[in-house]
C-alpha positions in Angstrom: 18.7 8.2 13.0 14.7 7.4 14.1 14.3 3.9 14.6 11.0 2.3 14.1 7.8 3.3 16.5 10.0 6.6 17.2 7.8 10.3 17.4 9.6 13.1 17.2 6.8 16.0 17.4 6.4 19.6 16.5 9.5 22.0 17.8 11.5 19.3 18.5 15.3 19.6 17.4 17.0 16.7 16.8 20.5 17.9 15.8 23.2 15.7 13.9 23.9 12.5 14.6 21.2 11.9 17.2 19.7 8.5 17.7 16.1 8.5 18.4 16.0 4.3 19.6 12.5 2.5 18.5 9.3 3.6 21.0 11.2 6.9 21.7 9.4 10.4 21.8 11.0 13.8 21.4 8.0 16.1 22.7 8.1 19.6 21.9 10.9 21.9 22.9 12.8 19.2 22.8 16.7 19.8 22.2 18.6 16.6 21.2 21.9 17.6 20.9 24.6 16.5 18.6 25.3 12.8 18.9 23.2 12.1 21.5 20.6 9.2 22.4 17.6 8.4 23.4 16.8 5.0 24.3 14.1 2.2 23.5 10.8 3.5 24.8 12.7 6.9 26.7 10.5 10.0 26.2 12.1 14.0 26.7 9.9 16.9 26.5 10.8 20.2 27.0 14.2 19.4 27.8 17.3 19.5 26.3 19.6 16.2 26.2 23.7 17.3 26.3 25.9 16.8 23.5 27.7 13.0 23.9 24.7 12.0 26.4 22.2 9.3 26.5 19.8 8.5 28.3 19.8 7.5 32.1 17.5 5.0 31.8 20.1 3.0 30.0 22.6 3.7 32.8 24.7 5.8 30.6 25.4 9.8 32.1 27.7 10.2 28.8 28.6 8.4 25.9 31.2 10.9 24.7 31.6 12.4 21.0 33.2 11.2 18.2 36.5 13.1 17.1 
């Protein structure tokens, strides 16, 4: 899901489940693995964010998976 203001740019992978939060930016060489977040105004690039995480500006190290 991309909320509004969200850029997720060329060779970026968003995977399933991800949550791209509004103002977010997935630079390129981006990994966003499955079910993981970004948060409102977070930019990654060149990184890859772990399945279950979000991001640590939202004091969150991991948000776990669903089933």
């Amino acid at each position: 899901m991309v909320f509004a203001d969200a850029v997720i740019n060329a060779d970026a992978w968003p995977e399933r489940g991800v949550i791209v939060n509004s103002g977010g930016v997935v630079d390129h060489d981006a990994i966003c693995s499955v079910y993981s977040q970004l948060g409102v105004n977070a930019a990654m690039a060149g990184a890859r964010l772990a399945p279950g995480a979000a991001d640590l500006s939202e004091g969150v190290s991991s948000a776990g998976s669903p089933g």
